[in-house]
N, C-alpha and C positions, 0 to 999 in steps of 0.2 A: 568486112565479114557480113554474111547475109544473117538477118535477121532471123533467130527460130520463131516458127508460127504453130502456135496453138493445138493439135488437129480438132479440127471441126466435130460436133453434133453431128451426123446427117441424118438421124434416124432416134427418136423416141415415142415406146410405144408401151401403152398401161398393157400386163400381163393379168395379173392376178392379184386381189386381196384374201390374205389370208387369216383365219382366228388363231391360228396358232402356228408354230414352225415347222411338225407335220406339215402344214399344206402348203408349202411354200414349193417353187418351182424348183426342180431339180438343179441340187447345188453346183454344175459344172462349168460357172464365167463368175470372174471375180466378182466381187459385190460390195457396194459403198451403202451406210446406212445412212439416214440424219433423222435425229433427236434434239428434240427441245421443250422446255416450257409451251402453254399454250401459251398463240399468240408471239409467239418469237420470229413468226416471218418465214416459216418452214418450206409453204406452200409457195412462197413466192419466190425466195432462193432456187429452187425446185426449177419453177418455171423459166427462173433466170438460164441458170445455166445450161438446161437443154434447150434454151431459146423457142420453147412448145407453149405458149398460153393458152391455160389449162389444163395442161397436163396435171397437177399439182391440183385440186380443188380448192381453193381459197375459199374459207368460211367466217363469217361474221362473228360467228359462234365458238368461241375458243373449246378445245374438248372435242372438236367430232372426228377427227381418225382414231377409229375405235379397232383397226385392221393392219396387218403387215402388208403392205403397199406395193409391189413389185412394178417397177419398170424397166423396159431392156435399152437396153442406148447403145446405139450402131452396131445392133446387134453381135454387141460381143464384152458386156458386159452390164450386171442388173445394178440397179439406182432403188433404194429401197424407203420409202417414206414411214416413218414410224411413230404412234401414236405417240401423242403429248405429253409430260407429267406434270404434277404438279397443280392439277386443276381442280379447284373444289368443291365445284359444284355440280361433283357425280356425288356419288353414292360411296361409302368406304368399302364396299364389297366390291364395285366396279371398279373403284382404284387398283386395288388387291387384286382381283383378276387380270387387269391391262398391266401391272406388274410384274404378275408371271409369267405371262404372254412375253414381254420384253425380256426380261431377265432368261428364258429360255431360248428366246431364238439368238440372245447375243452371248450364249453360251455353246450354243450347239447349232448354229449355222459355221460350219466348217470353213463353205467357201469365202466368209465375209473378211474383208482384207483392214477394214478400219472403219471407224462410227465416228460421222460428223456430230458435234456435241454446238447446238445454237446457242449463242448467246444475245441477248439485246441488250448493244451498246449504249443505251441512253440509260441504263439504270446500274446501283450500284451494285457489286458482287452482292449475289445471291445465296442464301446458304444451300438451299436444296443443288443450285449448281452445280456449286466448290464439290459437296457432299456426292454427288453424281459421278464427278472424274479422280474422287479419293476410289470411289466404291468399283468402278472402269480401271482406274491403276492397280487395284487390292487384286483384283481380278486378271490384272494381265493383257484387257481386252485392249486391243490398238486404238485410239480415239484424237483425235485432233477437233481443235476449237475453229468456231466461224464465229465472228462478231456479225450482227445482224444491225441492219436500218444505220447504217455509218453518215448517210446521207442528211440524216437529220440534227446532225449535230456541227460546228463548226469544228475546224482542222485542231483549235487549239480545246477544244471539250471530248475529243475524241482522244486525242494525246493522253489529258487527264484520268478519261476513264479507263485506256489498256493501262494505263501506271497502275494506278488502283488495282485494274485485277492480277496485275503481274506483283504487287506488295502481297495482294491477301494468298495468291499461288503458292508465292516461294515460303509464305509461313509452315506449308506441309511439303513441298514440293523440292527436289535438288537443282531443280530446274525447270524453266517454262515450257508446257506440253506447246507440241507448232499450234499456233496457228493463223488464222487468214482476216483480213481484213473486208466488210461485203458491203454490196449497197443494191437488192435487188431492182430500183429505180434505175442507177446508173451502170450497173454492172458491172462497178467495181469488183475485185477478187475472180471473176471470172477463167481470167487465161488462169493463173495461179492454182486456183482448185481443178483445173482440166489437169493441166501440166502433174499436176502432183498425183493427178487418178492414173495419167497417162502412163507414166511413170512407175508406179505400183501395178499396175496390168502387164507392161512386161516383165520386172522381176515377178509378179505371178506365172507367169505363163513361163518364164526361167527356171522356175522351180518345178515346175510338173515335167520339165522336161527331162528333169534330173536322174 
């Protein structure tokens, strides 16, 4: 049996940042978000998977997408980079505004089919996290999990830490939300998260056809 293979990136290209979901590109090709803590590796997952370095800005500086991030990937559906939370050293009026901002476009972008929710698998469950994908579930919003930096831990610390998060899950949970295992270093989860967008683009494009 021949091997299925991947389909390829051939095409990633920055559209638009936007301040709020008003300016966001006309909602008509599926659309993947990702969210995370600062510093979770966002920009770099980013870069992995459309294999584009720098498409993604990578900053030192945890906190700086302060914008709804649009990129279009082989031109047929957008990749959306979405500012940080969790960071404390804005301002709580800036919080509160990059708040709304999110809470708005992941309520009223129509076309968006699911939100990658980061996580950094070297540390223990986090409350603001957990608290993120009760608030994602309460809400209805489709969201799937990425373990971020997997590379940095050995096989049997990585073991330990999905147990962990999959104990403190199922305390609110019926079950484990998907998700994916990453290592933008090695590229780990790569085919896996294409495959599953892949995937969701046709039953997208199934349903419109309806």
């Amino acid at each position: 049996m021949q091997e299925k293979k991947t389909p390829d990136i051939k095409s990633a290209t920055f559209v638009i940042s936007s301040p709020d979901v008003s300016s966001c590109p006309e909602g008509n090709l599926p659309e993947y978000a990702f969210i995370g803590r600062s510093n979770v590796g966002k920009s770099s997952l980013i870069n992995m998977l459309t294999a584009t370095k720098g498409l993604a800005k990578i900053s030192q500086t945890p906190g700086k997408t302060r914008l709804i991030n649009h990129f279009i990937i082989n031109d047929s559906w957008f990749l959306v980079d979405l500012p940080g939370f969790g960071y404390a050293k804005i301002s709580k009026k800036e919080r509160a505004k990059l708040g709304k901002m999110i809470n708005s476009y992941l309520f009223k972008r129509t076309n968006l089919v699911c939100t990658f929710i980061l996580i950094d698998s070297r540390h223990e469950p986090q409350k603001i996290d957990t608290e993120f994908m009760e608030w994602m579930g309460m809400g209805q919003l489709p969201f799937v999990i990425a373990f971020t930096k997997t590379d940095k831990l050995s096989s049997r610390q990585l073991d330990e830490s999905l147990k962990r998060y999959r104990e403190k899950l199922l305390q609110k949970w019926e079950e484990i939300p998907q998700y994916f295992v990453t290592s933008a270093k090695t590229a780990k989860g790569k085919d896996e998260i294409l495959d599953f967008i892949n995937s969701n683009n046709r039953l997208y494009l199934d349903y419109l056809k309806r």
